[in-house]
Structure formats: C-alpha cells, structure tokens
N, C-alpha and C positions, 0 to 999 in steps of 0.2 A: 340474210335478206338477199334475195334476188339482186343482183346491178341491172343495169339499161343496158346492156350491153346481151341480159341475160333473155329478155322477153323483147320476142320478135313481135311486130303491132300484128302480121299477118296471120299467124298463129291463135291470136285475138281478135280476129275482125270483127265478130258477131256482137264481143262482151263490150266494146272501146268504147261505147256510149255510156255505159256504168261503170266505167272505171275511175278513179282519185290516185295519183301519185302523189304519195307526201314527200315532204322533207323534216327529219328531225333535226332539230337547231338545239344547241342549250344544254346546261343540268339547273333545276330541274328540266327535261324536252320540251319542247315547244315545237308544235305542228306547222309547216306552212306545206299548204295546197298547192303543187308545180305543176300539175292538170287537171282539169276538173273536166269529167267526159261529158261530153255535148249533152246525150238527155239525161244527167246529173242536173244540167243548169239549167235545162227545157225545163224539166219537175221543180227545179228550186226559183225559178225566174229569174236567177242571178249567175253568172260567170265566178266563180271563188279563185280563178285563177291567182297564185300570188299572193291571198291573201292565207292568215294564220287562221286557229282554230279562236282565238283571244278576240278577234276581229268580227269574225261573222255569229256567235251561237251565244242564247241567252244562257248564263249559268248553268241552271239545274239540267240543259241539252248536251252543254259543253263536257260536263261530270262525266259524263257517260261517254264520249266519243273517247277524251282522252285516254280513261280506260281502256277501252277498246282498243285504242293507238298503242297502248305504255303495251298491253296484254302481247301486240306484232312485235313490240321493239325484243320483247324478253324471249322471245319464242323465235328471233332471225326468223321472219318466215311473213310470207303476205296474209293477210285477214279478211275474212267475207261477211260481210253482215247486211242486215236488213235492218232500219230505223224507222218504227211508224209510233211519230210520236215522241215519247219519253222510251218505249220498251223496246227490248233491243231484242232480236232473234240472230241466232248463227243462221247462216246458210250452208 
C-alpha cells in the first residue's frame, strides 16, 4: 500500500474530488473513512469524514464495499471502482 508520504496531492489535482483515504483498523478489518474527497460528499450529501464503513452503508451496500476493501488490503495496492447501486464495476 502506497504511505502519504507516497502520493503527492499535486500529482492528483484533477482526481482529489473522488478520492476516499481509508484506514484499516482490526482483525477481522474494519474501514474508517480519513478523507472523503469533496464531490464524493457533494454526490453523497454527506461528509463520511471519520466515520467507519459499520456507520454509514445499509448491509446488503456494506457486503460489497468491504469486499472490495479486504480485495486492496490482499493485493497492498490502491483500488478503483465505480458503485451505482448495489453493482460494482472496476474502473
């Protein structure tokens, strides 16, 4: 996994509105949200700043995010996707 140390914001100006820094916490992991990019929260009407994945998402949404989360964790390495809905596409 990339550190902060590793990704310059400036090198990302364009993307920083869709980007989500997590934190894994835990065994089993547990997601918490340490930024949530501005039109992230524009599109979600919500700031997730801070909070966990156990916090904001109804079950059957949650299922699939973690997934998706556990999939970056095993793989060291950042993950792109697109969420409309329940179905998940790679980008």
């Amino acid at each position: 996994m990339p550190r902060r140390a590793d990704i310059l914001p400036e090198d990302i100006a364009t993307a920083l509105g869709w980007v989500n820094l997590l934190e894994v916490r835990d065994t089993p992991p547990r997601f918490r949200f340490r930024l949530v990019g501005s039109m992230i929260a524009e599109v979600q009407g919500r700031d997730y700043t801070n909070c966990t994945i156990d916090d904001i998402a109804p079950s059957e949404y949650r299922t699939a995010i973690v997934k998706t989360y556990k999939e970056a964790v095993a793989a060291a390495a950042p993950i792109a996707t697109a969420y409309l809905g329940q179905a998940r596409s790679a980008i």
